[in-house]
MIKE-564489 format. One record per residue: residue number from 0; residue in one letter; x, y, z of N, C-alpha, C, O, CB in turn. Coordinates in pm, whole numbers, plus 50000, padded with zeros to 5 digits. Glycine has a CB too. Example, Ala and Ser with C-alpha at 12.3 -4.5 7.8 and 13.67 -1.06 7.14 Angstrom:
NODE    k  r    n_u    n_v    n_w   ca_u   ca_v   ca_w    c_u    c_v    c_w    o_u    o_v    o_w   cb_u   cb_v   cb_w
NODE    0  A  51319  49431  50780  51230  49550  50780  51320  49670  50780  51424  49668  50846  51131  49553  50905
NODE    1  S  51285  49775  50708  51367  49894  50714  51290  50003  50787  51341  50114  50804  51408  49940  50572
! end
This chain:
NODE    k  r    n_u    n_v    n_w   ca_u   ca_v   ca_w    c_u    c_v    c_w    o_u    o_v    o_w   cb_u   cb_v   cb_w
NODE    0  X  39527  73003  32215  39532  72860  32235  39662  72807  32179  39715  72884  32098  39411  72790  32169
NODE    1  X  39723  72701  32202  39800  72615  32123  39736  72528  32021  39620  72495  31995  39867  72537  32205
NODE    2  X  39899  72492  31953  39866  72418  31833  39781  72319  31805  39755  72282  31690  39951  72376  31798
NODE    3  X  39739  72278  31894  39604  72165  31867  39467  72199  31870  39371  72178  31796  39597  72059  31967
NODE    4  X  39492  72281  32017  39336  72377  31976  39333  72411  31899  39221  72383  31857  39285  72483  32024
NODE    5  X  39417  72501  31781  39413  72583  31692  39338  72464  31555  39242  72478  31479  39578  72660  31677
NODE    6  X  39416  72374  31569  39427  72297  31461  39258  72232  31477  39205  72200  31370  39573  72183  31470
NODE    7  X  39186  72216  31590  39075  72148  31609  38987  72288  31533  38923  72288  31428  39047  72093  31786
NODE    8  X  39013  72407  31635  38942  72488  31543  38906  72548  31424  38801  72598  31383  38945  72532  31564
NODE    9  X  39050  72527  31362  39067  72498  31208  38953  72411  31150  38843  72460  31121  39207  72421  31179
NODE   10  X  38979  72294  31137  38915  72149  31108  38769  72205  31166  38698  72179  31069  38998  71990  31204
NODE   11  X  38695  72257  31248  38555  72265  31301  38519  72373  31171  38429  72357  31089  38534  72328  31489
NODE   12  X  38625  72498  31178  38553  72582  31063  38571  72531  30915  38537  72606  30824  38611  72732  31066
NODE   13  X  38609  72441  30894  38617  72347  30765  38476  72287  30768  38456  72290  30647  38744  72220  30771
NODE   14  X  38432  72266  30789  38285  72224  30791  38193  72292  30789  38084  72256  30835  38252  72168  30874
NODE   15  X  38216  72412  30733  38130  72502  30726  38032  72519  30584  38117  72559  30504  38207  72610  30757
NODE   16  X  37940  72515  30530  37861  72487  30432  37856  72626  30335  37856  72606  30214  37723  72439  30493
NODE   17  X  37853  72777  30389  37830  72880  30332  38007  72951  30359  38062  72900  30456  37681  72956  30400
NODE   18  X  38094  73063  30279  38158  73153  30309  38079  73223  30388  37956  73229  30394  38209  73210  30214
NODE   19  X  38204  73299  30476  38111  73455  30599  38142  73515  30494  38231  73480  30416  38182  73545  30788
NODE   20  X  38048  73642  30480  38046  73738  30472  38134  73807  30429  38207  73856  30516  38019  73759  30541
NODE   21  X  38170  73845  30278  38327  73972  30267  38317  74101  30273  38428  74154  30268  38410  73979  30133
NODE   22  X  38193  74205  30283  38211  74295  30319  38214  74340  30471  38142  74270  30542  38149  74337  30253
NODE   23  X  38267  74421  30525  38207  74501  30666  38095  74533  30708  38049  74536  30822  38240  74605  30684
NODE   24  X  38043  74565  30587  37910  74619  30633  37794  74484  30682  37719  74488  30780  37845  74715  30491
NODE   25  X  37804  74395  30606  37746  74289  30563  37836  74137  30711  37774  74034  30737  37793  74283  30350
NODE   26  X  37955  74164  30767  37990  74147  30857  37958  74192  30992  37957  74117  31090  38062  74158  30830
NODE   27  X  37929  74337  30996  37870  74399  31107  37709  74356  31124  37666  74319  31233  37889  74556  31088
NODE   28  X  37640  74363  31023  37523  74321  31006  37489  74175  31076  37400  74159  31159  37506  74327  30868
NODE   29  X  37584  74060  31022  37591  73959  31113  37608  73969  31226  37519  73915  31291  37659  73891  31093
NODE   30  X  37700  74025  31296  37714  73985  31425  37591  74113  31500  37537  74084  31606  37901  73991  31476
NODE   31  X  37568  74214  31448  37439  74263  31535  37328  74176  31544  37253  74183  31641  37378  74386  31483
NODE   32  X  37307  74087  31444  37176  73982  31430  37201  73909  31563  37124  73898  31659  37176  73862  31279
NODE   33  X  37346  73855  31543  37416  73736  31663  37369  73787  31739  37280  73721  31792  37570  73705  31701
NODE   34  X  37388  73913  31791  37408  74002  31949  37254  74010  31962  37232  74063  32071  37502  74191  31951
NODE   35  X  37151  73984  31906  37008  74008  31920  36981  74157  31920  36924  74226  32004  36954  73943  32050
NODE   36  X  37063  74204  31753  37041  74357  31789  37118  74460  31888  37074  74575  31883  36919  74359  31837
NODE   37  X  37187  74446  31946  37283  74468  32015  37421  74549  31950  37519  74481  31920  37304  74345  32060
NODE   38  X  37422  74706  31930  37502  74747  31859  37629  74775  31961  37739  74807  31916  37444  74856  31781
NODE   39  X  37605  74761  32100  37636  74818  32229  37781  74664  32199  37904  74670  32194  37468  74820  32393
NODE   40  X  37693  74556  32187  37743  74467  32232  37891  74430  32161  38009  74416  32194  37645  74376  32231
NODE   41  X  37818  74423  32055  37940  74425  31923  38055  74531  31936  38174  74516  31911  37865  74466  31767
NODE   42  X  38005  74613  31968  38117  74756  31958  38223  74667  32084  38336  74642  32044  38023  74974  32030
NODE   43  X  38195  74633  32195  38280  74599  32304  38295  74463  32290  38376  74433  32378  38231  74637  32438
NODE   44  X  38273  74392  32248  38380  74287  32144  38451  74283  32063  38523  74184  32047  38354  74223  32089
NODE   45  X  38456  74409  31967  38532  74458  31894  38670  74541  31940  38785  74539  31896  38453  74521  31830
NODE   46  X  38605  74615  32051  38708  74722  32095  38641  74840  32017  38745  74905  32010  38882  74689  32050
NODE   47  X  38573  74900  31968  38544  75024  31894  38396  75078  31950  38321  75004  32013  38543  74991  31723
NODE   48  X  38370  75198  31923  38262  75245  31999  38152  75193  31933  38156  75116  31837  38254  75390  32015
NODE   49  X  38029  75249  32005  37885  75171  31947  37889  75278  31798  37842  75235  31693  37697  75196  32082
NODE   50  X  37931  75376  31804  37900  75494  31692  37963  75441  31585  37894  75435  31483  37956  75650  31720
NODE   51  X  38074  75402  31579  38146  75307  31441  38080  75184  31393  38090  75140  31278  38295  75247  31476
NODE   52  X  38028  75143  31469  37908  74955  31440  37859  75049  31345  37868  75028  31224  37747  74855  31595
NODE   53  X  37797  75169  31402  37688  75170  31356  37681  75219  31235  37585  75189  31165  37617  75218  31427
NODE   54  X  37794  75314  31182  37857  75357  31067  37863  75252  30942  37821  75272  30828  37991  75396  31108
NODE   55  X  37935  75121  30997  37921  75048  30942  37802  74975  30878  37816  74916  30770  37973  75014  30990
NODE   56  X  37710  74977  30930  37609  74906  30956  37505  75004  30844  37413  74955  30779  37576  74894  31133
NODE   57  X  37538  75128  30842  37451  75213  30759  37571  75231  30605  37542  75295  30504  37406  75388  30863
NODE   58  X  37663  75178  30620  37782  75197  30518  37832  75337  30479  37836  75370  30360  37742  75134  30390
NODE   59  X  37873  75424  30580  37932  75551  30550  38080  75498  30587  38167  75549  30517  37868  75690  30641
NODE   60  X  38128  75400  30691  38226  75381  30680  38225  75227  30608  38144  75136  30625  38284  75413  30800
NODE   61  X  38344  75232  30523  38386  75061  30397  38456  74995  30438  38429  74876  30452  38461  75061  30251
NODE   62  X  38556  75039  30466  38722  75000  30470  38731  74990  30638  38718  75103  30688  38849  75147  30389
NODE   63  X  38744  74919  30706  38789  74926  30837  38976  74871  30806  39031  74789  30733  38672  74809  30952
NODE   64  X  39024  74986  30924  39159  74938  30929  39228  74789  30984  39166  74706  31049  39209  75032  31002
NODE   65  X  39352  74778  30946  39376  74619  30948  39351  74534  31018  39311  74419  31003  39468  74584  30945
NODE   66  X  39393  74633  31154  39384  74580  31297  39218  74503  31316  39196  74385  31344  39411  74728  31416
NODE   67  X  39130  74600  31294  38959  74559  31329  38926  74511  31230  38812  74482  31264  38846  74667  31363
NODE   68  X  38936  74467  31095  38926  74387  30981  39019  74292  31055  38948  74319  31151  38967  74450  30828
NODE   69  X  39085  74230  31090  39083  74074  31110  39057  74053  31220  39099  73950  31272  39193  73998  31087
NODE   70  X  38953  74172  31313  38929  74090  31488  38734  74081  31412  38650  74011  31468  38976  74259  31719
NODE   71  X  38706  74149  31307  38567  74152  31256  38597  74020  31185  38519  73933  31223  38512  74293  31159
NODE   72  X  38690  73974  31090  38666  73889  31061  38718  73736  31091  38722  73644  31009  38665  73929  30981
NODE   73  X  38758  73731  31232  38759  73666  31354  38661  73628  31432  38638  73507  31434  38815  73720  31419
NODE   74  X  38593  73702  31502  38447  73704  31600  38344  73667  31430  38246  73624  31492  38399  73929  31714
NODE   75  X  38316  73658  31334  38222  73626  31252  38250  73500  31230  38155  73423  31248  38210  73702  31143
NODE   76  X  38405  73428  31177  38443  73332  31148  38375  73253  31268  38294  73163  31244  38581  73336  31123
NODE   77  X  38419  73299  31427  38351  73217  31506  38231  73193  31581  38198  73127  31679  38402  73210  31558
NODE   78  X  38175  73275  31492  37951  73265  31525  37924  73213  31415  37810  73168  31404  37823  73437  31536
NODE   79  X  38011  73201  31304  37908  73172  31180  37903  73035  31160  38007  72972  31143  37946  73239  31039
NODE   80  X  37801  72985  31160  37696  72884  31143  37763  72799  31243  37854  72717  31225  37669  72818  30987
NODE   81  X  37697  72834  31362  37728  72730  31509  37680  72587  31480  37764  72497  31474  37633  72783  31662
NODE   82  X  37532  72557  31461  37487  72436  31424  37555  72320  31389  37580  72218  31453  37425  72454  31343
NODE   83  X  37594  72375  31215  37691  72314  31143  37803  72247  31198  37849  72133  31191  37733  72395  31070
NODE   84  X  37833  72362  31259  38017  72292  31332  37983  72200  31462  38065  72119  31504  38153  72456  31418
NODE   85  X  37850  72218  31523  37856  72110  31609  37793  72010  31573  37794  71919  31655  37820  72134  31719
NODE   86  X  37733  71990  31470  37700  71848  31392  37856  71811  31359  37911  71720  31421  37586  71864  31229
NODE   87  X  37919  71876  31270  38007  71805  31238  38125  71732  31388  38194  71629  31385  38069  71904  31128
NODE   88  X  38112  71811  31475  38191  71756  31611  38103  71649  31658  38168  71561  31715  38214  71873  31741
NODE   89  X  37957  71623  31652  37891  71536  31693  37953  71460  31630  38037  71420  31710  37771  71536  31690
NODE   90  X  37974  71398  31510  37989  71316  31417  38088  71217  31408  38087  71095  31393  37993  71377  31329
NODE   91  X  38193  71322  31425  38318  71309  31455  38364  71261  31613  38473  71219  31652  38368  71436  31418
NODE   92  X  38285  71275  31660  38279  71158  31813  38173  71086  31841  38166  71026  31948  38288  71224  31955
NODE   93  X  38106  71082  31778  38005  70962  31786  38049  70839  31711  38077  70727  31753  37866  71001  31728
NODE   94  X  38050  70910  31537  38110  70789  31439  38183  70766  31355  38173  70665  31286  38058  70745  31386
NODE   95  X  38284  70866  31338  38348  70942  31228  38506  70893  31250  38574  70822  31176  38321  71121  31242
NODE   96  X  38547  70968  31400  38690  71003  31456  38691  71112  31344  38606  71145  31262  38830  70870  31458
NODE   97  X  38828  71159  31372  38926  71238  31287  39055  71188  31241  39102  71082  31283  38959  71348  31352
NODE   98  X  39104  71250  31169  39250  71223  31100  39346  71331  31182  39318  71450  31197  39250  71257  30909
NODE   99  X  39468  71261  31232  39555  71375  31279  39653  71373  31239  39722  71291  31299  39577  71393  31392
NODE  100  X  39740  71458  31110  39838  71451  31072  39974  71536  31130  39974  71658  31118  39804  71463  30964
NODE  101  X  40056  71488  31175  40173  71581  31275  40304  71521  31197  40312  71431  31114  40177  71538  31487
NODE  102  X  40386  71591  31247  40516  71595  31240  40586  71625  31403  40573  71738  31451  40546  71708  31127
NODE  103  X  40632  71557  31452  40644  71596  31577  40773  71473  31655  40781  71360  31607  40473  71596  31644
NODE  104  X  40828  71498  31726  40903  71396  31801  40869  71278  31898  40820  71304  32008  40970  71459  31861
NODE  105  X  40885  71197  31875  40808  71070  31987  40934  71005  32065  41020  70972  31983  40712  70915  31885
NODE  106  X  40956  70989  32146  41020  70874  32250  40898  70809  32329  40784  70847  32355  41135  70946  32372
NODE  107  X  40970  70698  32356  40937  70594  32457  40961  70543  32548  41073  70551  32599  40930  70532  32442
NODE  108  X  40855  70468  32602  40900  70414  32773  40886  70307  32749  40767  70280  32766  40819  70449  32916
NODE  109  X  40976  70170  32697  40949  70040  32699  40981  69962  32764  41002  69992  32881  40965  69998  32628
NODE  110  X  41002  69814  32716  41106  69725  32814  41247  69777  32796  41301  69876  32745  41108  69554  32773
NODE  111  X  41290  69651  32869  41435  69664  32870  41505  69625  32784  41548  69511  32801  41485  69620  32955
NODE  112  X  41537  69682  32687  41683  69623  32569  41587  69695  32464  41615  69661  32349  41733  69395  32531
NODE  113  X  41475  69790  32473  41454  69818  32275  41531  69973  32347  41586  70002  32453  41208  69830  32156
NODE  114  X  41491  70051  32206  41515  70187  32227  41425  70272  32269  41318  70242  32216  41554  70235  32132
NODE  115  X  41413  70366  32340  41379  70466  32388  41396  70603  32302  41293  70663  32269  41439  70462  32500
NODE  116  X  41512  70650  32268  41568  70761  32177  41434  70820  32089  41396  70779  31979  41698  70691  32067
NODE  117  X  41391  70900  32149  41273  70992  32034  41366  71047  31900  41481  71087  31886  41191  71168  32130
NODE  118  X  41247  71026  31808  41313  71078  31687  41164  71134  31602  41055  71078  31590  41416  70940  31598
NODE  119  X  41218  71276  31547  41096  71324  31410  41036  71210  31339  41103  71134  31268  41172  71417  31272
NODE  120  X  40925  71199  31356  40844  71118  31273  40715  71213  31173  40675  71307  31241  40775  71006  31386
NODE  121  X  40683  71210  31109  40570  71219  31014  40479  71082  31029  40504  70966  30995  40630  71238  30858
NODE  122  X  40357  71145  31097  40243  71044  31068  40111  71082  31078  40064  71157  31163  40250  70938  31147
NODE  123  X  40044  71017  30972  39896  71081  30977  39829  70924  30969  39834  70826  30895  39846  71211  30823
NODE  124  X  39769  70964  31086  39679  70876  31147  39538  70864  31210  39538  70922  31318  39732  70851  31213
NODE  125  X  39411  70805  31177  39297  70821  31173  39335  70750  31319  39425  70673  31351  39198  70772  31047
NODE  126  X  39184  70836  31423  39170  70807  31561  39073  70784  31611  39026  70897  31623  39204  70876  31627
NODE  127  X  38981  70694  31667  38881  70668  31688  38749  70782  31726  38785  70895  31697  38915  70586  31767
NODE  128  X  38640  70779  31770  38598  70868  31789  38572  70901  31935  38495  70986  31978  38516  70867  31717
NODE  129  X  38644  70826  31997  38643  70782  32162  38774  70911  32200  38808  70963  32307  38706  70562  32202
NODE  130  X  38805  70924  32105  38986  71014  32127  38880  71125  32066  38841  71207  32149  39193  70955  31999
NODE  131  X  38828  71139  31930  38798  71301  31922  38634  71354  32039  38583  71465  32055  38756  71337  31707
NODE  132  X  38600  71234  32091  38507  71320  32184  38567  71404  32300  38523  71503  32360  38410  71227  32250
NODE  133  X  38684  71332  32312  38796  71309  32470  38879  71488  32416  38923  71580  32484  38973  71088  32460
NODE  134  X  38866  71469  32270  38950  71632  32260  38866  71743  32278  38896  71827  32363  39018  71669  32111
NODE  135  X  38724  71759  32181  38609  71838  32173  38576  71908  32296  38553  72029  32301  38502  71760  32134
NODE  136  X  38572  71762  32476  38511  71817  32573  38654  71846  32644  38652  71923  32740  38391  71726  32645
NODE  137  X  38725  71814  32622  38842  71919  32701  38878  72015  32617  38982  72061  32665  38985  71851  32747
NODE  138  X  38847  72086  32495  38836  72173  32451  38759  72288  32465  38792  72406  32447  38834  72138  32386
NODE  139  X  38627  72228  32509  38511  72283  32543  38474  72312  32708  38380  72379  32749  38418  72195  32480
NODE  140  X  38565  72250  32780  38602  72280  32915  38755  72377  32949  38811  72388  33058  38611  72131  32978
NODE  141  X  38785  72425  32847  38908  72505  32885  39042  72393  32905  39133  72423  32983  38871  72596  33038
NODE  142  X  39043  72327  32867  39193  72242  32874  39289  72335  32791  39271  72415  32699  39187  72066  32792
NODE  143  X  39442  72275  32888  39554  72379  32865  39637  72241  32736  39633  72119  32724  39669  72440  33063
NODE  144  X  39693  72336  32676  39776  72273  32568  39807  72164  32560  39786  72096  32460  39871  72311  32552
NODE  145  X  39875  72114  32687  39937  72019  32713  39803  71884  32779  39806  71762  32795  40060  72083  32816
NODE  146  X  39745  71946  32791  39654  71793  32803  39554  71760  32689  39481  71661  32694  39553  71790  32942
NODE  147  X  39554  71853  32583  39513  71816  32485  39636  71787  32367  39606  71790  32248  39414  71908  32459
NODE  148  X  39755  71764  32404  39864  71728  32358  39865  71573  32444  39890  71471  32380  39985  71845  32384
NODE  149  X  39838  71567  32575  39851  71423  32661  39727  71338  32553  39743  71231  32493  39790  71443  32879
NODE  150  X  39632  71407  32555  39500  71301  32456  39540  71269  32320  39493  71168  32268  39338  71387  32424
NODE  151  X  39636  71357  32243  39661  71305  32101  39776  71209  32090  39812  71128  32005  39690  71422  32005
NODE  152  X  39823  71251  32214  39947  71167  32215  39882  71034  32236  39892  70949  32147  40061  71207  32333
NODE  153  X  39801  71003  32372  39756  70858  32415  39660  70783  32285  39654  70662  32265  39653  70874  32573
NODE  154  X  39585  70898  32199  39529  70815  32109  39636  70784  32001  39612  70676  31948  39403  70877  32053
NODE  155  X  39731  70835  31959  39861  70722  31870  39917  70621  31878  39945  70526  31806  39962  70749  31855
NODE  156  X  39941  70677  32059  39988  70530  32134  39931  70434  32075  39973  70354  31991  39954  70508  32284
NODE  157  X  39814  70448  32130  39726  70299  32103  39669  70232  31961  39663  70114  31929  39594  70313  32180
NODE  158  X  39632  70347  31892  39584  70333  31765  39730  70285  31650  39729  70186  31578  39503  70491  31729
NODE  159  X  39844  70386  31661  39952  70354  31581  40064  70305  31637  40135  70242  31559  39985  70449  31515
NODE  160  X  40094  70312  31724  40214  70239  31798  40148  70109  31880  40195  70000  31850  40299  70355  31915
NODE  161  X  40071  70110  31954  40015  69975  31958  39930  69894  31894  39889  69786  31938  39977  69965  32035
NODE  162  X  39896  69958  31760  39806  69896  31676  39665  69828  31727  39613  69720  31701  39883  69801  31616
NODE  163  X  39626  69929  31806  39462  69879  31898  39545  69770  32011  39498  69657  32004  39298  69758  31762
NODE  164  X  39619  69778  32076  39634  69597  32163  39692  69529  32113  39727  69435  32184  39525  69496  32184
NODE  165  X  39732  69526  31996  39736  69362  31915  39932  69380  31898  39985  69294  31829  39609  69351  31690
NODE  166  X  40014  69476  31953  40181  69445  32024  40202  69578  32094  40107  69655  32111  40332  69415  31894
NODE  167  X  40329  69608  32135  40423  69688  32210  40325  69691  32376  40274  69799  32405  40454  69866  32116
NODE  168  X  40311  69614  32438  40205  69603  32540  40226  69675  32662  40138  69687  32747  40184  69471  32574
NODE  169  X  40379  69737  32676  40405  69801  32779  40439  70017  32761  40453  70114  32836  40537  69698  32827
NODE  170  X  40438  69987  32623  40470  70130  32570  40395  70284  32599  40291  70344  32571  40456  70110  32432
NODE  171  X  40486  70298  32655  40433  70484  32692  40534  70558  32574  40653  70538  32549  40493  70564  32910
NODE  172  X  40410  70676  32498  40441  70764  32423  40479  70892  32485  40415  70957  32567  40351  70771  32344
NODE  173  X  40586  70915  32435  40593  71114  32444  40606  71157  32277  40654  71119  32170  40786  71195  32553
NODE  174  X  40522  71266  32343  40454  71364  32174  40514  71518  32236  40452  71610  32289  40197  71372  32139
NODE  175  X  40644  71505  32208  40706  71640  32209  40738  71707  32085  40696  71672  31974  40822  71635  32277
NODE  176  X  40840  71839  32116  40853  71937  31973  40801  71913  31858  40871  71875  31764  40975  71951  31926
NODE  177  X  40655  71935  31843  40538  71913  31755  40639  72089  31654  40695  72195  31680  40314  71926  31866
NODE  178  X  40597  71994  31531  40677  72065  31438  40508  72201  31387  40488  72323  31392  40763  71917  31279
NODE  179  X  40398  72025  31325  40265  72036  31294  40182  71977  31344  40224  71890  31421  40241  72021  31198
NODE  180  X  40066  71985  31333  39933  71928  31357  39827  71987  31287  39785  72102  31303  39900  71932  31490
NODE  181  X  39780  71890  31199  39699  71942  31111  39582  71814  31123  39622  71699  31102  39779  71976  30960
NODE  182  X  39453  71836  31153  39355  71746  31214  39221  71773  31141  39171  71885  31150  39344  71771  31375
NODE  183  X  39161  71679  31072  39041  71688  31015  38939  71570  30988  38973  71459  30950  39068  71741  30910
NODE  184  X  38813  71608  31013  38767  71514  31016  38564  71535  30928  38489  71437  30920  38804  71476  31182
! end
């Protein structure tokens, strides 16, 4: 994904109530529960045969190498405690919004005689929850980078550069060379 997905998915596993799991064994164990028992299943999400799950799973093997220690503790990070993370996304678009803090370049499309000239700005800015439902379901529908870059951008517009309606009445934002995005809610 890009930097915003990343950053949403960040912020979703921040809401998580318990740590996963630090051993392997005790990692494998989770996700066979996930898989409904399923040692078949896990192994080919992993990339490794069903005979290594299962090693694990009985603890003759400890140590998995680097590569499958961070895709094990990847696929756990993202089953563990589903509930949780979608309360907290409920929340956060129902009544919450999020905070989106970036560093990133903005120009504009205004009248005639201000400036246009984008320049690095730093701003962290809380966004309604009308903008984080608008990210969640194009997140959750496969949206490509850039239109979940078009939604963070249009919710600044309005929220920080037009201050809800209340001036700049003709202003179009561009949210280019995003330095960061760091989003929580």
């Amino acid at each position: 994904m890009g930097i915003i997905g990343d950053s949403l998915d960040k912020a979703t596993a921040n809401t998580q109530t318990r740590p996963i799991p630090k051993s392997a064994q005790a990692q494998m164990r989770f996700l066979v529960k996930y898989a409904k028992g399923s040692t078949r299943a896990v192994a080919q999400r992993l990339g490794v045969t069903q005979r290594t799950v299962e090693r694990y799973l009985k603890g003759t093997l400890k140590r998995p190498r680097r590569e499958l220690a961070d895709r094990l503790a990847a696929a756990v990070r993202q089953d563990w405690q589903p509930r949780v993370k979608q309360r907290a996304q409920r929340r956060a678009a129902t009544s919450d919004g999020l905070v989106i803090e970036t560093r990133a370049r903005f120009g504009f499309t205004a009248a005639p005689g201000s400036t246009d000239d984008g320049r690095m700005r730093r701003i962290t800015q809380h966004l309604p929850p009308a903008y984080a439902a608008r990210l969640f379901d194009a997140q959750s529908s496969g949206a490509t980078e850039q239109q979940l870059q078009a939604i963070a951008a249009e919710g600044l517009q309005e929220v920080y550069f037009k201050d809800s309606g209340r001036r700049a009445d003709g202003l179009l934002v561009e949210f280019t060379d995003i330095d960061y995005v760091e989003i929580d809610f």
